[in-house]
C-alpha positions as CSV (number, residue, x, y, z in Angstrom):
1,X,30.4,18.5,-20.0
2,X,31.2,16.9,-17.0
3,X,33.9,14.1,-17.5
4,X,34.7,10.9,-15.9
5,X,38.2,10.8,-15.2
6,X,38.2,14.5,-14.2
7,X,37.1,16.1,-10.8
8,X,34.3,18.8,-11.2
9,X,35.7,22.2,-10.2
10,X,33.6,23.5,-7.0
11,X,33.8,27.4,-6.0
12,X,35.8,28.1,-3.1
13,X,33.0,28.8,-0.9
14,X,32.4,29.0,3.2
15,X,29.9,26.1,3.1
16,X,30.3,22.6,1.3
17,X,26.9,21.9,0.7
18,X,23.3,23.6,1.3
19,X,20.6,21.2,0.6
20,X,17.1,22.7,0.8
21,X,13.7,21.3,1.7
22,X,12.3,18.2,3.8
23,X,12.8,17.8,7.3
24,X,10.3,15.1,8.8
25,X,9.5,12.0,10.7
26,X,9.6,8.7,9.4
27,X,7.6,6.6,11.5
28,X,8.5,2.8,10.5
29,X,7.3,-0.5,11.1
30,X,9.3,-1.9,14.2
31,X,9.0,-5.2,11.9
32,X,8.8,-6.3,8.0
33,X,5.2,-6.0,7.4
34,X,4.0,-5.6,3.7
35,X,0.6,-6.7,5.0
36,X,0.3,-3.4,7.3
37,X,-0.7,-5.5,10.2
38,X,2.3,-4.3,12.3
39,X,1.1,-1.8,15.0
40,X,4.1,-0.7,16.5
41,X,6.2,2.0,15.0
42,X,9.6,3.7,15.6
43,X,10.4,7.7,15.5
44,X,13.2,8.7,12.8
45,X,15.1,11.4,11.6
46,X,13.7,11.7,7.9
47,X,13.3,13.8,4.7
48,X,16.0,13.4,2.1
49,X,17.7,17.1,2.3
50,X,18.2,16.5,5.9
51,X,19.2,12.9,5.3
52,X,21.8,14.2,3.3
53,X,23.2,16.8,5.6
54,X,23.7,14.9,8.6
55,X,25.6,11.9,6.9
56,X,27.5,14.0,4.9
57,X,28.7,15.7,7.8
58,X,29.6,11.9,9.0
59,X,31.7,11.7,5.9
60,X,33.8,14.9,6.8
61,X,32.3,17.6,5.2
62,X,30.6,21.0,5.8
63,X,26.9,21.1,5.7
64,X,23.9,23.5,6.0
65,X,20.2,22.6,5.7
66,X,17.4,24.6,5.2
67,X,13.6,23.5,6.3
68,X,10.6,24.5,7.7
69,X,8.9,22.0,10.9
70,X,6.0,22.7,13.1
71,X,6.3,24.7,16.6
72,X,6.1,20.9,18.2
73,X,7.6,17.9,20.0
74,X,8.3,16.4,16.6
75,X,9.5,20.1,15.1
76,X,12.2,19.9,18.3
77,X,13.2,16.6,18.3
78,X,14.2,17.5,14.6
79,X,16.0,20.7,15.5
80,X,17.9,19.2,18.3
81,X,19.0,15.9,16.0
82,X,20.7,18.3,13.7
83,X,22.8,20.2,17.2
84,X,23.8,17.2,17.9
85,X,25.0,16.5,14.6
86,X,26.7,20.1,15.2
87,X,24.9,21.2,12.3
88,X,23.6,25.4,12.2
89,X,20.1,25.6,12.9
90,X,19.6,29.0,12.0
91,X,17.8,28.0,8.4
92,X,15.3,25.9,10.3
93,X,12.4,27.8,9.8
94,X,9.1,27.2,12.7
95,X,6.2,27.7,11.1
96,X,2.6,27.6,12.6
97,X,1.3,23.8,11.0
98,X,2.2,20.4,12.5
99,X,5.6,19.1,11.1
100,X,5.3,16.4,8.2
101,X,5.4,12.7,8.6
102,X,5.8,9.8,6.3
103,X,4.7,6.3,7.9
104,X,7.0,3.6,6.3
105,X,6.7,-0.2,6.5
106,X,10.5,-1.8,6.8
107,X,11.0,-3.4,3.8
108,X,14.2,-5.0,1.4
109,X,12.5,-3.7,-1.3
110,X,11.4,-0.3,-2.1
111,X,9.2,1.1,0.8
112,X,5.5,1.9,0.3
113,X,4.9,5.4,2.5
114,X,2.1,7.5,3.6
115,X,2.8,11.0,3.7
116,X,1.1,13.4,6.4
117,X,2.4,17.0,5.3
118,X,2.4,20.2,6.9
119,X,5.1,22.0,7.9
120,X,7.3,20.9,5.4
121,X,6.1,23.4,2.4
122,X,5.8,26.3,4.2
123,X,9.7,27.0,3.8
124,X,10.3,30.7,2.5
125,X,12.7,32.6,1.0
126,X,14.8,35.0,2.9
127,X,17.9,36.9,2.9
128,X,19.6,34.3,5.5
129,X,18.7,31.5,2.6
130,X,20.2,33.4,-0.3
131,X,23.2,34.3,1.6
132,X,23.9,30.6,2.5
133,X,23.2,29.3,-0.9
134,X,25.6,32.0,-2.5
135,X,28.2,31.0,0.0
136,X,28.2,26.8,-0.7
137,X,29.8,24.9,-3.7
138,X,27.0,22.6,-3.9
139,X,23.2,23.3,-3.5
140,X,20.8,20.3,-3.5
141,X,17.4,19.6,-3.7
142,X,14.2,17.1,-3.9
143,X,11.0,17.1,-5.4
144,X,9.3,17.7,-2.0
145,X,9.9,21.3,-1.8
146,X,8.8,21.9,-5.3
147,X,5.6,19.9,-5.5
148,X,3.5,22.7,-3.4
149,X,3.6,26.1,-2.8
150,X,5.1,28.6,-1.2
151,X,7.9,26.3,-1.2
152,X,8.1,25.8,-4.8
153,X,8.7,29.5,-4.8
154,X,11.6,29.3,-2.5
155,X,13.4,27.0,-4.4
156,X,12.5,28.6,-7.8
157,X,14.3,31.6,-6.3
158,X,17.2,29.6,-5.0
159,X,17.8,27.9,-8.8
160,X,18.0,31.6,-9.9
161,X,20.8,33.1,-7.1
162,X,22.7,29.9,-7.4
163,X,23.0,30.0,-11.5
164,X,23.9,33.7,-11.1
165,X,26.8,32.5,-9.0
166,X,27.4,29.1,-11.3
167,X,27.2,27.1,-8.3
168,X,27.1,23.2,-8.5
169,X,23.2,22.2,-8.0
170,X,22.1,18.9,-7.8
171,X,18.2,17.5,-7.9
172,X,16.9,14.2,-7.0
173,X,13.5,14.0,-9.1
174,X,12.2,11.4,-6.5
175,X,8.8,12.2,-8.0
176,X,5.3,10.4,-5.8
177,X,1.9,11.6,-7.1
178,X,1.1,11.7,-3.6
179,X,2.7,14.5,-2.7
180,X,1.8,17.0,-5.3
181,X,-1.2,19.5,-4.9
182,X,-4.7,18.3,-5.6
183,X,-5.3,18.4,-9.7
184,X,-1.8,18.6,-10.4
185,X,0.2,15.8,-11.7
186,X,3.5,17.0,-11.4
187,X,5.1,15.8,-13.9
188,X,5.9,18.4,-16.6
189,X,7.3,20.9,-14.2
190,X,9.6,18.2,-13.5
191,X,10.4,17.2,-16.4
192,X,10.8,21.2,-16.7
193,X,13.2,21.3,-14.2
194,X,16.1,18.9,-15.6
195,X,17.8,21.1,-17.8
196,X,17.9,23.6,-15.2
197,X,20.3,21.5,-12.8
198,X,23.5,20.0,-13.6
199,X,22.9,16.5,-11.6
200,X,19.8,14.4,-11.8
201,X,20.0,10.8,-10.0
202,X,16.7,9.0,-10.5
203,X,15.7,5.7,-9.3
204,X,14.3,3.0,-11.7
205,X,10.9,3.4,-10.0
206,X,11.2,7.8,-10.4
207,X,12.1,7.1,-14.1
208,X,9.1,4.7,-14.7
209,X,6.6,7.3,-12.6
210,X,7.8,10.2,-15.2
211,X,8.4,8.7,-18.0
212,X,6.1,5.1,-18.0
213,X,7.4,1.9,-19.0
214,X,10.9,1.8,-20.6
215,X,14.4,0.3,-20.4
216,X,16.8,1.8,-18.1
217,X,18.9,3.0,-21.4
218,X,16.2,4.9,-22.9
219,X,15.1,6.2,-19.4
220,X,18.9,7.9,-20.0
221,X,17.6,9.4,-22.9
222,X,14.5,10.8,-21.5
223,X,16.5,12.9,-19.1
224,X,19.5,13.6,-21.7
225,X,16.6,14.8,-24.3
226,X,15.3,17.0,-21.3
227,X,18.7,18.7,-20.9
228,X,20.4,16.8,-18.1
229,X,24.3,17.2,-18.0
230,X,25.1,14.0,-15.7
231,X,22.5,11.2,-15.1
232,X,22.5,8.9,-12.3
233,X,19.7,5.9,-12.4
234,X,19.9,3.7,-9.9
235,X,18.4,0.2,-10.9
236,X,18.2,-1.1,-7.0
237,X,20.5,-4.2,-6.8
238,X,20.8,-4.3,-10.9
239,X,23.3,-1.5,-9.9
240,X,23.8,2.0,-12.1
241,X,23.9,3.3,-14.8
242,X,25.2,6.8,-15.4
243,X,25.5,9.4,-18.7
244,X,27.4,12.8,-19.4
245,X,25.9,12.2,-22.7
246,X,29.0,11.5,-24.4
247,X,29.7,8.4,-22.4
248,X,27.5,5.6,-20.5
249,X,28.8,3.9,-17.6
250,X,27.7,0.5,-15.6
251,X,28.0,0.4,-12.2
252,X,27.5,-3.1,-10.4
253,X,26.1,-2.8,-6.7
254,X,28.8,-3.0,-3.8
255,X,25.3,-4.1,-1.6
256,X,26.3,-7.5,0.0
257,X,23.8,-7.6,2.8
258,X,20.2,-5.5,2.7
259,X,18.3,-4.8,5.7
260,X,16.3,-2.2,5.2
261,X,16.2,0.2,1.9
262,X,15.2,3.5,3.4
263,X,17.3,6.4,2.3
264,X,19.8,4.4,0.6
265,X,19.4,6.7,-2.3
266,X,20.0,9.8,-0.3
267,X,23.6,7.6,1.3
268,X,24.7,7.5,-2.5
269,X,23.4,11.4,-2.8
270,X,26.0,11.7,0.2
271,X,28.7,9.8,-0.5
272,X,29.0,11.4,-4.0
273,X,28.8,14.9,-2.6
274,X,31.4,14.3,-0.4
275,X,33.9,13.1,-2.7
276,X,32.6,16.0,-4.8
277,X,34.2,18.0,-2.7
278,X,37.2,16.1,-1.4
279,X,38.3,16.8,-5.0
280,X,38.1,12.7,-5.8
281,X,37.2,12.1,-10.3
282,X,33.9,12.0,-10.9
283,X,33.9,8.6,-11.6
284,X,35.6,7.7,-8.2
285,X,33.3,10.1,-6.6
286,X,30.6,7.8,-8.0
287,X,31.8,4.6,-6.8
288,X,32.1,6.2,-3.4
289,X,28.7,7.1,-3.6
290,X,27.5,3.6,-4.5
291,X,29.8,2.5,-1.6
292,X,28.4,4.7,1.5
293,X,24.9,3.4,-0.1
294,X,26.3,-0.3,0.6
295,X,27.3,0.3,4.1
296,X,23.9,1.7,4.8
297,X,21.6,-0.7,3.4
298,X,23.2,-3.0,6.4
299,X,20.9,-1.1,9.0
300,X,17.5,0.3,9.9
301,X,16.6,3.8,9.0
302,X,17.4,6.5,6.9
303,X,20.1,7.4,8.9
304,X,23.1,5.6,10.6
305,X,26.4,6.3,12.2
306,X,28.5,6.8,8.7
307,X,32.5,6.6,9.5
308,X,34.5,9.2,7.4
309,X,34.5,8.8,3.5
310,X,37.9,7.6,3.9
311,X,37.3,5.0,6.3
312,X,34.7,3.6,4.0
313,X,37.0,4.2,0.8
314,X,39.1,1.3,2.3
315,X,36.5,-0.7,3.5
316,X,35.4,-1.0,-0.3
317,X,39.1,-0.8,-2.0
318,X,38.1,2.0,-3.7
């Protein structure tokens, strides 16, 4: 059981962090629009995996990211984001399909997207994957690679060489009917795949799509019944609440000014993992992660110019 006042032991490994799946454009709404009227849009580094890689390499840690794009001008402009983020390309798989897209409207709230897949799923396994996820403490994932094949392959096949090697994996179970295969829900092999990880962080809206209706304590027991070691629900400005299922935990929101929500999940996903592995107690590591999700919220985008974890542990007195 993972506890609170303790830091989680990580293996001494050559990478900090593999996450695996996603790498896409958003295309967002230049304005706040919830009436889709807007027509002009801005190109953006996007899918959560990625996300998490290049602002965890902000925060002052080693990343690696493996995705498939399309053999395109949206496919490069990817590639080269992550060079100039100094991050190894070398798990960027091009593939012959146009790279994914998800068309956003700005919003304070939780954004409405499109999704326009291709490329995306098409990420195999290969020796180069296993070796890096062998080689990292942490090994993260979303519920984009597993809601289509060959992908879901691929990660299947990571979850099994990274328990071999009792590695620290991590899922978001960011679960959209939208993006699942034609006459398939989705939602048992989710639900199927909590027990196999050791952190799940769910947002309120996740919870309510997998399990229906419910208060955010019994949304905790949903995923504890289901096998989950930590749990991580984020309630949106209501704050957190978090289990080891031993102990529950309320976290208020360190958000004072909102501007646009995207990816402010996968800014706590990277805050965390950083402390993670900076060797901070988990529950420090968490209110890190609630803090890097803060400073975020204050700009446009998935991704912004994140100072090192430190820098931002002051900021917030933490």
């Amino acid at each position: 059981m993972f506890e609170f006042e303790a830091s989680i032991p990580l293996s001494d490994k050559k990478h900090d962090i593999l996450t695996v799946g996603e790498l896409l454009i958003d295309m967002m709404t230049t304005e706040y629009d919830d009436s889709d009227q807007c027509d002009t849009y801005q190109k953006l580094f996007g899918g959560s995996p990625s996300n998490i890689a290049l602002n965890v390499k902000n925060l002052g840690i080693n990343p690696l990211v493996a995705s498939a794009v399309g053999d395109d001008g949206l496919g490069r402009f990817l590639v080269n984001q992550l060079q100039q983020a100094d991050i190894a390309t070398n798990l960027i798989q091009s593939v012959d399909d146009s790279t994914s897209m998800v068309v956003i409207t700005k919003s304070v709230a939780t954004p409405i997207p499109i999704f326009y897949r291709g490329a995306d799923y098409q990420l195999a396994y290969t020796s180069g994957l296993a070796d890096a996820a062998i080689n990292s403490k942490i090994v993260h994932f979303s519920c984009w690679p597993i809601s289509r094949v060959p992908s879901r392959y691929t990660i299947e096949s990571v979850m099994d060489t990274v328990r071999k090697h009792g590695i620290l994996l991590g899922f978001d179970p960011n679960y959209h009917p939208m993006i699942w295969q034609k006459g398939e829900s989705g939602i048992d092999y989710v639900k199927s795949m909590i027990g196999k990880v050791d952190i799940v962080k769910p947002s309120e809206d996740d919870a309510e799509r997998l399990f229906g209706k419910a208060s955010p304590e019994r949304y905790l027991e949903h995923f504890l019944e289901l096998g989950a070691k930590l749990v991580i629900l984020t309630l949106g400005k209501e704050g957190a609440i978090v289990s080891n299922g031993k102990e529950t935990i309320v976290f208020d929101s360190l958000a004072t000014q909102v501007v646009d929500t995207t990816g402010a999940g996968d800014a706590f996903w990277s805050g965390f993992y950083a402390a993670l592995v900076k060797g901070y107690p988990l529950k420090q590591a968490l209110f890190l992660g609630f803090a890097v999700s803060a400073y975020k919220l204050k700009y446009t985008g998935a991704i912004v110019d994140l100072p090192h974890l430190e820098v931002i542990k002051e900021k917030y007195g933490l």
